[in-house]
SEDONU-410047 format. One record per residue (C-alpha): residue number from 1; residue in one letter; x, y, z. Coordinates in Angstrom, 2 decimals. Layout:
<pts>
pt num->NUM; residu->a; xx->X; yy->Y; zz->Z
...
</pts>
This chain:
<pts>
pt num->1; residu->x; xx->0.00; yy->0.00; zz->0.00
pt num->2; residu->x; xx->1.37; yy->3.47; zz->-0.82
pt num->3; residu->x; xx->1.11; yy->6.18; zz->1.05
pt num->4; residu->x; xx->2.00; yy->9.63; zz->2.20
pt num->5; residu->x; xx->1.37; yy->11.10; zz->-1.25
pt num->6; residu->x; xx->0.99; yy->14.46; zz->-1.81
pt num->7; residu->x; xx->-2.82; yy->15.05; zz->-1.79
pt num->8; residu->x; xx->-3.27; yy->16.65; zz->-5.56
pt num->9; residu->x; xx->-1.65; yy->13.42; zz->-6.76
pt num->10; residu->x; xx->-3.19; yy->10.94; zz->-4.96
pt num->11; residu->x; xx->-4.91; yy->8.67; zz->-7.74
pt num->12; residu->x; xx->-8.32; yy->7.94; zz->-7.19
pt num->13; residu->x; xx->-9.05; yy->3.74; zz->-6.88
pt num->14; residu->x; xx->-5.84; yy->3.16; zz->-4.53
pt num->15; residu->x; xx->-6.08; yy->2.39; zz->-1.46
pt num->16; residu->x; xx->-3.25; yy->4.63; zz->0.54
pt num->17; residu->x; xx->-2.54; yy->5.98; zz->3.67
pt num->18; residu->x; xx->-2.32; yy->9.40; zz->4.85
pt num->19; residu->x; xx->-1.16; yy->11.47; zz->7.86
pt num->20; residu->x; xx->-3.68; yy->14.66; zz->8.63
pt num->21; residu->x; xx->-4.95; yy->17.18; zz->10.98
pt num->22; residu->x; xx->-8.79; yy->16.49; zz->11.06
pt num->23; residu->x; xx->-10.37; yy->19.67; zz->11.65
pt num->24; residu->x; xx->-14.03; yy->19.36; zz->11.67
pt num->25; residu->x; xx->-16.12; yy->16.10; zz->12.38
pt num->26; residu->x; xx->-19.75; yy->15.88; zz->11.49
pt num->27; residu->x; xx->-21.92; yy->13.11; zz->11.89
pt num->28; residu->x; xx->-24.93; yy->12.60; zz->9.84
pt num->29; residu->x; xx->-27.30; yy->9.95; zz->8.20
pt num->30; residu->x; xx->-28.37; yy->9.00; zz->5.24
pt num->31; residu->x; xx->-32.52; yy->9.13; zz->4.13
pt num->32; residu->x; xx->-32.30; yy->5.37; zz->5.37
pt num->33; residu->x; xx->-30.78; yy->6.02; zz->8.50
pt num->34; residu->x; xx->-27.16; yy->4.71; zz->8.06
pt num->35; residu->x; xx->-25.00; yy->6.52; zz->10.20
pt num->36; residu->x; xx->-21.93; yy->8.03; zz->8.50
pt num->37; residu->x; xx->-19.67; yy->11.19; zz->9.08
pt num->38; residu->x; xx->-18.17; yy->14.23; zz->7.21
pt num->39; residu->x; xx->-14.90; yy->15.16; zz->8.19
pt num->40; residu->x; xx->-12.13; yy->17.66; zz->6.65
pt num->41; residu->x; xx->-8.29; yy->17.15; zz->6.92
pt num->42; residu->x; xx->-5.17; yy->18.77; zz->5.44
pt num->43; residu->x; xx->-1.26; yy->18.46; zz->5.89
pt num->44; residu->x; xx->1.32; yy->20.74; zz->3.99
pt num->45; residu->x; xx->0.06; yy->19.36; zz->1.03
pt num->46; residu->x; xx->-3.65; yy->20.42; zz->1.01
pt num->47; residu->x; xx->-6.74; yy->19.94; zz->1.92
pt num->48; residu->x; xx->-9.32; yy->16.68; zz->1.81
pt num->49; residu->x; xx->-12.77; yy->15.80; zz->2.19
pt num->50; residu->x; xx->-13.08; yy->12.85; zz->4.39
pt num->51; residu->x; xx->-16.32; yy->9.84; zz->4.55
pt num->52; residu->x; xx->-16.26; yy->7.90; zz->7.26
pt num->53; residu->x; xx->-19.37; yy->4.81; zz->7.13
pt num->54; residu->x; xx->-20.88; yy->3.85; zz->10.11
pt num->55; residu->x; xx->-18.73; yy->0.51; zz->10.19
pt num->56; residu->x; xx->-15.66; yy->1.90; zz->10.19
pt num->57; residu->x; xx->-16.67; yy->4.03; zz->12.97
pt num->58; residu->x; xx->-18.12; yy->0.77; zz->15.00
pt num->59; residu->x; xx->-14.42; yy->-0.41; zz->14.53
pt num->60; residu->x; xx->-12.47; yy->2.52; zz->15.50
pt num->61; residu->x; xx->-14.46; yy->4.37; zz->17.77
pt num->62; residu->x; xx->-14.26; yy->7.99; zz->18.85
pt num->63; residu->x; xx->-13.10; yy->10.44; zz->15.32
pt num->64; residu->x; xx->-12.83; yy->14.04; zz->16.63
pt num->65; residu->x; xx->-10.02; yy->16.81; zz->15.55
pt num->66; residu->x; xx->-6.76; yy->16.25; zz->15.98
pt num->67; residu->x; xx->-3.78; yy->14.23; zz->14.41
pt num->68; residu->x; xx->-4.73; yy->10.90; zz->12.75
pt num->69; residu->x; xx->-3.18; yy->7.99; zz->10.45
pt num->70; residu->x; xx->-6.09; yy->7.57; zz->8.27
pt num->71; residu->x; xx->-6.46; yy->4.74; zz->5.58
pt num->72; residu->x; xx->-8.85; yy->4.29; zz->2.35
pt num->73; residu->x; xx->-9.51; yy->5.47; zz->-1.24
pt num->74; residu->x; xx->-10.30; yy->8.65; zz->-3.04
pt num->75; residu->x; xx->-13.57; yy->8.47; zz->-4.90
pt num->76; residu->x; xx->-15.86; yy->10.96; zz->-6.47
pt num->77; residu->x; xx->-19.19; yy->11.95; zz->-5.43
pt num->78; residu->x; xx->-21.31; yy->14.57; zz->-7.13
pt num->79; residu->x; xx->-18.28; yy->16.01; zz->-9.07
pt num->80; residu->x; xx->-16.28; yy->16.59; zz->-5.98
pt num->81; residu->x; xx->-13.18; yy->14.20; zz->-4.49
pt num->82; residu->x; xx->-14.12; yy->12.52; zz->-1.16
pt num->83; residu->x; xx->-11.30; yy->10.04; zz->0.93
pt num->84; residu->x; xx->-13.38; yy->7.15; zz->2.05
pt num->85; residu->x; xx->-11.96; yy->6.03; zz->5.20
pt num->86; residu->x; xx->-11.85; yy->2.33; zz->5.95
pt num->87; residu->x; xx->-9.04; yy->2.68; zz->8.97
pt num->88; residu->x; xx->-7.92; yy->6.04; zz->10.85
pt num->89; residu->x; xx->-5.46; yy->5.85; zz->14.34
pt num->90; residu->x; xx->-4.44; yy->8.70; zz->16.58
pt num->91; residu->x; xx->-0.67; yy->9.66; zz->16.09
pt num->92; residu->x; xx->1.75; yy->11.75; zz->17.64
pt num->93; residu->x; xx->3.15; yy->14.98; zz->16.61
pt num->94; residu->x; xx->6.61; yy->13.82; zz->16.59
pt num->95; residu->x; xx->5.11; yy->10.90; zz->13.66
pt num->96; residu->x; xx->3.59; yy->13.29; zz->11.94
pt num->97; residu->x; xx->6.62; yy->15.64; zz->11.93
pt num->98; residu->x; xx->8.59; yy->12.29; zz->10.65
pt num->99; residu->x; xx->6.45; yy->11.83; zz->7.39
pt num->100; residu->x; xx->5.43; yy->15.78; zz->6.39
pt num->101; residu->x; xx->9.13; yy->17.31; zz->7.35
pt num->102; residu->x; xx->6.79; yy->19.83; zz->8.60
pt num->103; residu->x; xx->4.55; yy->21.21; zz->11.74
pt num->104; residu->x; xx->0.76; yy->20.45; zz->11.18
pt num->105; residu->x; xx->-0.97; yy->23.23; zz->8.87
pt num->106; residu->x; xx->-3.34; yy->24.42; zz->11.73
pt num->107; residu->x; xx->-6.53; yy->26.01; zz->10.66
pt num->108; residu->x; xx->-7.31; yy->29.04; zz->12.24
pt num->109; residu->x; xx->-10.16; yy->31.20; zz->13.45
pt num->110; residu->x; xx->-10.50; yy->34.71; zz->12.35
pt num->111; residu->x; xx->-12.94; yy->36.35; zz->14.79
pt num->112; residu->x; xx->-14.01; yy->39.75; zz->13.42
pt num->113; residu->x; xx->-16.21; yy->42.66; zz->13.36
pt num->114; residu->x; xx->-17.43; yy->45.80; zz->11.55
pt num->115; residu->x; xx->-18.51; yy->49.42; zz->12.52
pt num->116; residu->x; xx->-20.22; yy->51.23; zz->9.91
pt num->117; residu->x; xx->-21.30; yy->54.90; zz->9.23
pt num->118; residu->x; xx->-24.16; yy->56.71; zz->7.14
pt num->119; residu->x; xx->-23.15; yy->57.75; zz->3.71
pt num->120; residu->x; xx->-23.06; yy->61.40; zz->3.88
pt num->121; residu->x; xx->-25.17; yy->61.95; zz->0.29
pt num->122; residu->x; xx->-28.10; yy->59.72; zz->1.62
pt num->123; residu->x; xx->-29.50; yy->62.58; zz->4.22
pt num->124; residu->x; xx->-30.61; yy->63.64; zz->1.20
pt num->125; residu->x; xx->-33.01; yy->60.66; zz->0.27
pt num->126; residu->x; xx->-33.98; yy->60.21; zz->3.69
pt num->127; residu->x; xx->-36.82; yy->63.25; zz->3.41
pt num->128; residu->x; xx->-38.23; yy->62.37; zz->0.21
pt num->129; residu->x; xx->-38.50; yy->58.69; zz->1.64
pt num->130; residu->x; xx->-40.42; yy->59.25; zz->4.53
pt num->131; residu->x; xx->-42.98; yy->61.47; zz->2.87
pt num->132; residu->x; xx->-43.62; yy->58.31; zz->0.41
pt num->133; residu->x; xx->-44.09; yy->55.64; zz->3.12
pt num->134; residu->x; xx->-46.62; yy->58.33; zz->4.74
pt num->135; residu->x; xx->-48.47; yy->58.86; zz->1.63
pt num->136; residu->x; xx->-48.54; yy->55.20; zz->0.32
pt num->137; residu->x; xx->-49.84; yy->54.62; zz->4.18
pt num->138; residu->x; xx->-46.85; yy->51.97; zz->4.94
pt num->139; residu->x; xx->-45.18; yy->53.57; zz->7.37
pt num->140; residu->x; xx->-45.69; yy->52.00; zz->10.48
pt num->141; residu->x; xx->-48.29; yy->53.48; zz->13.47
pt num->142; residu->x; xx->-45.04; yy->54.32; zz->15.95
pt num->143; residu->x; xx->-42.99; yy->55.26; zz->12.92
pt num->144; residu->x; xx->-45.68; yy->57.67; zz->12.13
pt num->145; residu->x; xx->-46.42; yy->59.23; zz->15.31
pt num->146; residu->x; xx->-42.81; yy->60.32; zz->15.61
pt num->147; residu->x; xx->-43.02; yy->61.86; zz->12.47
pt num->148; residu->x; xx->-45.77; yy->63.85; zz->12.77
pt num->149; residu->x; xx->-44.64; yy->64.96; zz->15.79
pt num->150; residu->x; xx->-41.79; yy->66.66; zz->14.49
pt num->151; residu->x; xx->-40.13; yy->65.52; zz->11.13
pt num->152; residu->x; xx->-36.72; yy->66.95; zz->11.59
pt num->153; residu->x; xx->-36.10; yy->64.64; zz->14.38
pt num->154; residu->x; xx->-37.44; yy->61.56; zz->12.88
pt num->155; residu->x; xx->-35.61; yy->61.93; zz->9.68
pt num->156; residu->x; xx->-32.12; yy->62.35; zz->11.81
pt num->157; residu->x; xx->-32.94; yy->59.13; zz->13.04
pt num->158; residu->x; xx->-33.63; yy->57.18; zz->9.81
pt num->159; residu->x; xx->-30.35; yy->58.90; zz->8.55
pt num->160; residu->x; xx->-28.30; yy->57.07; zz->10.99
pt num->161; residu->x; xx->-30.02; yy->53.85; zz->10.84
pt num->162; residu->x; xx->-28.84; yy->54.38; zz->7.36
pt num->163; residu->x; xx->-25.30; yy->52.57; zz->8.37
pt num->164; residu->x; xx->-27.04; yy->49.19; zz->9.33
pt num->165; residu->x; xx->-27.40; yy->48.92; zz->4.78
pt num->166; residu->x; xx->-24.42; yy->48.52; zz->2.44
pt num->167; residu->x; xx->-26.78; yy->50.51; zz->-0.09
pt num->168; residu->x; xx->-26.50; yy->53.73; zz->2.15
pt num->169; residu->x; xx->-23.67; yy->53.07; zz->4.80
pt num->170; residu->x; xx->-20.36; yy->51.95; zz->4.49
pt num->171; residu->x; xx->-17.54; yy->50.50; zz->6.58
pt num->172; residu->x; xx->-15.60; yy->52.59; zz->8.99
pt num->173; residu->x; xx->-13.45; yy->50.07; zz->10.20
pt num->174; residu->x; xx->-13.09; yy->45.79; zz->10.51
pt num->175; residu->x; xx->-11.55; yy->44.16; zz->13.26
pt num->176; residu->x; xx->-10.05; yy->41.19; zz->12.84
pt num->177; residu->x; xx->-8.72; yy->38.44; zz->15.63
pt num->178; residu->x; xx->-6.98; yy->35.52; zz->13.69
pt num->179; residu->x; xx->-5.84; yy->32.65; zz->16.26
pt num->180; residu->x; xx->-6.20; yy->28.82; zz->16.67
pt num->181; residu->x; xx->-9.78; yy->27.49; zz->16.05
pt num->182; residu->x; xx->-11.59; yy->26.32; zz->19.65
pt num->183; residu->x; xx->-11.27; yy->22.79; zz->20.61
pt num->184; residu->x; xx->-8.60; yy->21.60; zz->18.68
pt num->185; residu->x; xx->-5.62; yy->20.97; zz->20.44
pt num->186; residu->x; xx->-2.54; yy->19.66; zz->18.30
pt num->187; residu->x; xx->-0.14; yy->20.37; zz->20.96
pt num->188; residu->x; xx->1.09; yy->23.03; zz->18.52
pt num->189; residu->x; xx->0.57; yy->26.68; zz->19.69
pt num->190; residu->x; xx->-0.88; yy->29.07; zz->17.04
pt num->191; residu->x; xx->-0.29; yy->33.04; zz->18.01
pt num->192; residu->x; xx->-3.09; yy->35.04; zz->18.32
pt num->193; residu->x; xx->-2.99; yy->38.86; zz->16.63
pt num->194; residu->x; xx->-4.99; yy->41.75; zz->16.42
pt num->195; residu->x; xx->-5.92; yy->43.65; zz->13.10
pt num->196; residu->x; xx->-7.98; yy->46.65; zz->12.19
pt num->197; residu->x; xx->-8.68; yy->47.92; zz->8.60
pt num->198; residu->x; xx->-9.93; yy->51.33; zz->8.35
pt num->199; residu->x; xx->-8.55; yy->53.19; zz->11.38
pt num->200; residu->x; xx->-4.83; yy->52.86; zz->12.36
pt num->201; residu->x; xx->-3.15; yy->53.01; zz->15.87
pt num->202; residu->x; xx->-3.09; yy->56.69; zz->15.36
pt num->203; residu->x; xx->-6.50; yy->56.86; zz->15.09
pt num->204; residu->x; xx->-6.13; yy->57.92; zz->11.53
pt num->205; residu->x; xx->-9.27; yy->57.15; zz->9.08
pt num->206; residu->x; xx->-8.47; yy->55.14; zz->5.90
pt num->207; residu->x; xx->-9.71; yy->55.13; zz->2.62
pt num->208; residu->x; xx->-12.56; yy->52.44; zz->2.68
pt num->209; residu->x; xx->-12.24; yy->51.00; zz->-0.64
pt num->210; residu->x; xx->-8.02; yy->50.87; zz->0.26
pt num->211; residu->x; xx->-9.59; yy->48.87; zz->3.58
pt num->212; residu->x; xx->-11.59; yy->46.38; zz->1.66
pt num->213; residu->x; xx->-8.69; yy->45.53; zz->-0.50
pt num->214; residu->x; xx->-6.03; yy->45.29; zz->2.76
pt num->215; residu->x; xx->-8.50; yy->43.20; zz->4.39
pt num->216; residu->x; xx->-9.19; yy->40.90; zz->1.17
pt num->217; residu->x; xx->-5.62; yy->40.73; zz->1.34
pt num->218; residu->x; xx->-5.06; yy->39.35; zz->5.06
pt num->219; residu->x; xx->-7.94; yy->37.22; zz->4.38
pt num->220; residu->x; xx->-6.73; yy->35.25; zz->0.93
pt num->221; residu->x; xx->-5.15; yy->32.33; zz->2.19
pt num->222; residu->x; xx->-8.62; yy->31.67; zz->3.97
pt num->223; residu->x; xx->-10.10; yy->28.38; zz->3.48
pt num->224; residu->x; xx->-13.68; yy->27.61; zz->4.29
pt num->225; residu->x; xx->-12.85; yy->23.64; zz->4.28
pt num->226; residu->x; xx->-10.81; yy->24.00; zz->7.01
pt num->227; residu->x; xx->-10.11; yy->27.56; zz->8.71
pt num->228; residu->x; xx->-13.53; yy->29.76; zz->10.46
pt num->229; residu->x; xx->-15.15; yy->33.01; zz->10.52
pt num->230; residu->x; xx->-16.25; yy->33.61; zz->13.76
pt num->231; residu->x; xx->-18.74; yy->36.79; zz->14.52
pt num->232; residu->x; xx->-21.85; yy->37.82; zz->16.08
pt num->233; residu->x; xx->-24.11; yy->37.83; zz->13.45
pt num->234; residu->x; xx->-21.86; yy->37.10; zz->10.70
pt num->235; residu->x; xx->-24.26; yy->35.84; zz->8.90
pt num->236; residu->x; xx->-26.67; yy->38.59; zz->8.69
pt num->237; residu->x; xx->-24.84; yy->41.67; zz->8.44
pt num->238; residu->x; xx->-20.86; yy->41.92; zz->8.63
pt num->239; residu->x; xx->-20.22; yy->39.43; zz->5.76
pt num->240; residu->x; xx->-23.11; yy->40.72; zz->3.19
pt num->241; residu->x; xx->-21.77; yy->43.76; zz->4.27
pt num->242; residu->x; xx->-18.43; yy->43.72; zz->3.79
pt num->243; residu->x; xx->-18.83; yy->41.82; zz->0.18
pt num->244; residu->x; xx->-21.81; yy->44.85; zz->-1.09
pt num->245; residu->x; xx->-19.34; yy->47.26; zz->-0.37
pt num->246; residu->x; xx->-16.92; yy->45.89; zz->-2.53
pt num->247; residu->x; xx->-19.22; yy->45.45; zz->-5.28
pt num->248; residu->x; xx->-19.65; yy->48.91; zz->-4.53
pt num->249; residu->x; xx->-16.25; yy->50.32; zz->-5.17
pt num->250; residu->x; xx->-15.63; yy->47.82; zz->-8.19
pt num->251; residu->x; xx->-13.12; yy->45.37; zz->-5.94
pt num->252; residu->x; xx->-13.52; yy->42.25; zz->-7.42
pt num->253; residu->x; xx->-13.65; yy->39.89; zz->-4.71
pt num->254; residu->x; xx->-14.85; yy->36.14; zz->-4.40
pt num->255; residu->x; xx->-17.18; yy->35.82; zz->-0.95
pt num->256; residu->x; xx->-14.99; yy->34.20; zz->1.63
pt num->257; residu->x; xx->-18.23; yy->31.64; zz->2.00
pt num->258; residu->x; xx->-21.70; yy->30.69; zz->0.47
pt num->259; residu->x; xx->-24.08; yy->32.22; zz->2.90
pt num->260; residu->x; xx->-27.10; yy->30.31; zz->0.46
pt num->261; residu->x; xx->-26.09; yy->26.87; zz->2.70
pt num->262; residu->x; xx->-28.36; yy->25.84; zz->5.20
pt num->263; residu->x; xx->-25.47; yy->25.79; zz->7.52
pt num->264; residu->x; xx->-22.59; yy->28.13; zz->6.18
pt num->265; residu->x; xx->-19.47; yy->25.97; zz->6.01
pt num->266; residu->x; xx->-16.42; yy->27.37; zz->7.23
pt num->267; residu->x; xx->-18.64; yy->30.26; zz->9.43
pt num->268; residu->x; xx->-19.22; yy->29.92; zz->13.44
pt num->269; residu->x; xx->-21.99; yy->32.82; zz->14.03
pt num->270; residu->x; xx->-22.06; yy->32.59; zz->17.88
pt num->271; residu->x; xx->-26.03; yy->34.43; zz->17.36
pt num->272; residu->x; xx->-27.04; yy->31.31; zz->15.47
pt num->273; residu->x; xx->-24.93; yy->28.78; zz->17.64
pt num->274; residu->x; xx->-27.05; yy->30.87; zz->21.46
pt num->275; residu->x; xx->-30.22; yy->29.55; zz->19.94
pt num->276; residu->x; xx->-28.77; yy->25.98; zz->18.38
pt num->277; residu->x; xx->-29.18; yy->26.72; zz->14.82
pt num->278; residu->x; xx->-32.68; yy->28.80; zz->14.99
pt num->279; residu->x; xx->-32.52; yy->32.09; zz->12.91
pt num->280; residu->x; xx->-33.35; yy->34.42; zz->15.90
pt num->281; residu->x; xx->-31.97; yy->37.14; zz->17.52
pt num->282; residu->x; xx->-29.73; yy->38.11; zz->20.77
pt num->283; residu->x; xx->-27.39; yy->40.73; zz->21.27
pt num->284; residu->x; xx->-24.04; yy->39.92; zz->21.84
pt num->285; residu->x; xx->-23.63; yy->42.23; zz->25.14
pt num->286; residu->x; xx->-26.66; yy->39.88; zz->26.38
pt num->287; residu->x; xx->-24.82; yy->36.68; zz->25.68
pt num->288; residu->x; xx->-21.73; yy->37.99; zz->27.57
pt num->289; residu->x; xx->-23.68; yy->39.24; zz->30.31
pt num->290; residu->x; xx->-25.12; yy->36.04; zz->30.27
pt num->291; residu->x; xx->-21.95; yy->34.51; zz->30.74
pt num->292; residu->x; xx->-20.09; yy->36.40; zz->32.85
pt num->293; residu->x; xx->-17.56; yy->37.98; zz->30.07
pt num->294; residu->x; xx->-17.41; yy->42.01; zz->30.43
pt num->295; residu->x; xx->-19.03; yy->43.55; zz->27.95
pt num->296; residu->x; xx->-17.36; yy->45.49; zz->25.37
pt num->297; residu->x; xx->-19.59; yy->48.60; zz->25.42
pt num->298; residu->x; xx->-18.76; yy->51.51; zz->27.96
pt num->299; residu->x; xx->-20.52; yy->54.43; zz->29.31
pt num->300; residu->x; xx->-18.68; yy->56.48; zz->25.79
pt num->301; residu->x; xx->-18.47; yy->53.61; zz->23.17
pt num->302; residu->x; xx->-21.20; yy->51.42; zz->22.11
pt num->303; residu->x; xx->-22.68; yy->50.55; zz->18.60
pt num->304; residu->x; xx->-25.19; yy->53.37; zz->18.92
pt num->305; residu->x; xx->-22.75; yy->56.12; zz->20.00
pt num->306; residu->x; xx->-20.29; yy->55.50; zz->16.82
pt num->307; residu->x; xx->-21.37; yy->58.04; zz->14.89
pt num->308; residu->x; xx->-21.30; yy->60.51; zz->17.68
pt num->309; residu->x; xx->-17.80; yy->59.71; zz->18.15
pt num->310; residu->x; xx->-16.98; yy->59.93; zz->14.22
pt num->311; residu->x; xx->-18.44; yy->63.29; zz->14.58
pt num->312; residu->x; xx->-16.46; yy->64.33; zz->17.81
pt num->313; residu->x; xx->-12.97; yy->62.90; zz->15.94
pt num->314; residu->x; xx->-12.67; yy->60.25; zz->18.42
pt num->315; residu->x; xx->-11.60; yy->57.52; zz->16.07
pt num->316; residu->x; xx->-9.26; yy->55.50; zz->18.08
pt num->317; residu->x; xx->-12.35; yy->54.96; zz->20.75
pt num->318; residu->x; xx->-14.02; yy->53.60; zz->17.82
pt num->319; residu->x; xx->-10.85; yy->51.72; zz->16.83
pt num->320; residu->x; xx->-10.72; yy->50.38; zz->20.42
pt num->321; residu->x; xx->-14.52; yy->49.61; zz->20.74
pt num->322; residu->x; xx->-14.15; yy->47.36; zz->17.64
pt num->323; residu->x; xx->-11.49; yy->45.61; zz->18.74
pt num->324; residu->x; xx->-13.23; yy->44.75; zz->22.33
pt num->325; residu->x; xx->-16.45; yy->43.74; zz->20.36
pt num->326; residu->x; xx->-13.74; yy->40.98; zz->18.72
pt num->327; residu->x; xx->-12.42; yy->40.11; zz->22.07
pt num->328; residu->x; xx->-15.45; yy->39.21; zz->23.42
pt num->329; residu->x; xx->-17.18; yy->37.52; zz->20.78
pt num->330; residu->x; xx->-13.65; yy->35.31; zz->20.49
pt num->331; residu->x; xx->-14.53; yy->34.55; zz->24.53
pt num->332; residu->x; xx->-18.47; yy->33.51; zz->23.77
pt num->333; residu->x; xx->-16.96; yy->31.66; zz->20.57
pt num->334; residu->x; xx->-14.31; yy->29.53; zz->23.13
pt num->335; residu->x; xx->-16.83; yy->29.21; zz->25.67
pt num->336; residu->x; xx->-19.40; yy->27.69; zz->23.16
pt num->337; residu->x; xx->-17.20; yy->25.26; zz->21.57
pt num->338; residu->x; xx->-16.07; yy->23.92; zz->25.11
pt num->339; residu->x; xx->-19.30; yy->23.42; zz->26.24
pt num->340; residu->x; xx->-21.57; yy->22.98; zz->22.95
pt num->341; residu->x; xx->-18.43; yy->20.65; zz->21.33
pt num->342; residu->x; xx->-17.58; yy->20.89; zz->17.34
</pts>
């Protein structure tokens, strides 16, 4: 039997053997009921889509990430390459440093966040808006109350709710925490760092379309098989986001993910993963008051004050305020995983 063959040559047919990080674990059944599981590995030579049958995991028991001898064949199965696994062992670092000449390639976690502003030019839709929805009669009974009680006021605050759209906001700033992924311990350490794209250390404002493409940049060796976005809400507003505005300032950029899958692969939106999967809501300060991890707002810098601080100059608060929302949602992502699993 051969084996430790580069994975973009391995011929399909063969039996061989392999040595891998497995990363991710997921088991499932078919519309019969036969158990089976998903898994994804990689080494220095690439990544792999692992299927592991329910009899092979009778045999060998307990498959979760971490370093593993795996045996079987490549196959194809709707137009993609999948490693059927017939035999997989534990191994040691120091075997796996013996046959790849190399540390494991560790996936990693990139925790992040935006803050957004108002587009300056859409104060002037915002009038002209209003006075539609109130003559088409779809504004809403509060909405419309406000309004009529004084208009000036009303349309401030549909101005600055402006920033929560790609279509009349924009991104002041994305915060970025890359580290080792939760629960996967290889007995190799992965450094954490800190990144922000938009505002520097000095508190200096960047160019947003310069920011998407420094971001884009940090992010291109991302892979959704086997590394994870982590955010609160990812899902729903900081990826579309980030991506629209792109399209926006002609950056041609391939989505990091396909946010049309029923579960996102390569995405861990700690929102989706407090309610196990339902599409509801939560705010993140509520999780981490929840769980006893200090929140990252303060009596001056919270979601709702950032354009107030834009306004005053105070950038690096806003720098500083995205960074903490990264903190903690990398805390509520750790905590999760230890308790929740993979």
């Amino acid at each position: 039997m051969r084996g430790n063959i580069p994975i973009p040559e391995m011929p399909p047919g063969e039996e061989l053997w392999l040595m891998v990080v497995i990363t991710s674990v997921r088991e499932k059944r078919t519309q019969q009921g036969k158990r089976f599981c998903d898994a994804t590995a990689l080494n220095a030579t690439g990544s792999l889509a692992l299927k592991i049958w329910g009899e092979t995991l009778d045999i060998w028991k307990d498959l979760k990430p971490g370093l593993f001898g795996i045996t079987g064949t490549l196959e194809t199965y709707q137009e993609r390459p999948q490693f059927v696994v017939t035999e997989y062992r534990p191994i040691t670092l120091e075997q796996y440093r013996e046959h790849q000449n190399a540390d494991p390639v560790l996936p990693r976690a990139y925790t992040l966040d935006i803050e957004t502003l108002t587009l300056p030019d859409y104060r002037e839709r915002v009038g002209p808006q209003l006075e539609k929805l109130l003559k088409l009669g779809n504004m809403r009974l509060e909405q419309q109350q406000r309004y009529l009680e004084d208009i000036v006021i009303e349309e401030e605050r549909c101005y600055q709710l402006g920033s929560l759209s790609a279509a009349s906001g924009r991104i002041l700033s994305v915060a970025v925490h890359a580290g080792p992924i939760a629960g996967i311990d290889l007995g190799v350490e992965l450094p954490h760092s800190e990144h922000v794209f938009g505002i520097d250390k000095n508190g200096v404002e960047q160019d947003e379309k310069k920011s998407l493409l420094a971001f884009l940049e940090f992010m291109k060796d991302f892979d959704c098989e086997t590394d994870e976005l982590v955010g609160h809400n990812l899902i729903g507003f900081d990826l579309p986001f980030i991506f629209q505005r792109c399209l926006v300032h002609c950056v041609p950029a391939k989505p990091l993910v396909d946010l049309s899958e029923f579960r996102v692969r390569g995405v861990f939106d700690t929102m989706h993963h407090w309610w196990l999967g339902a599409k509801r809501s939560v705010s993140l300060d509520d999780i981490a008051w929840a769980l006893g991890i200090e929140s990252s707002k303060t009596a001056t810098a919270e979601g709702s004050k950032v354009f107030e601080l834009y306004q005053a100059g105070k950038l690096a608060e806003i720098r500083e305020y995205n960074l903490n929302d990264v903190r903690v949602t990398r805390k509520v992502y750790e905590r999760m995983v230890g308790c929740f699993g993979r």
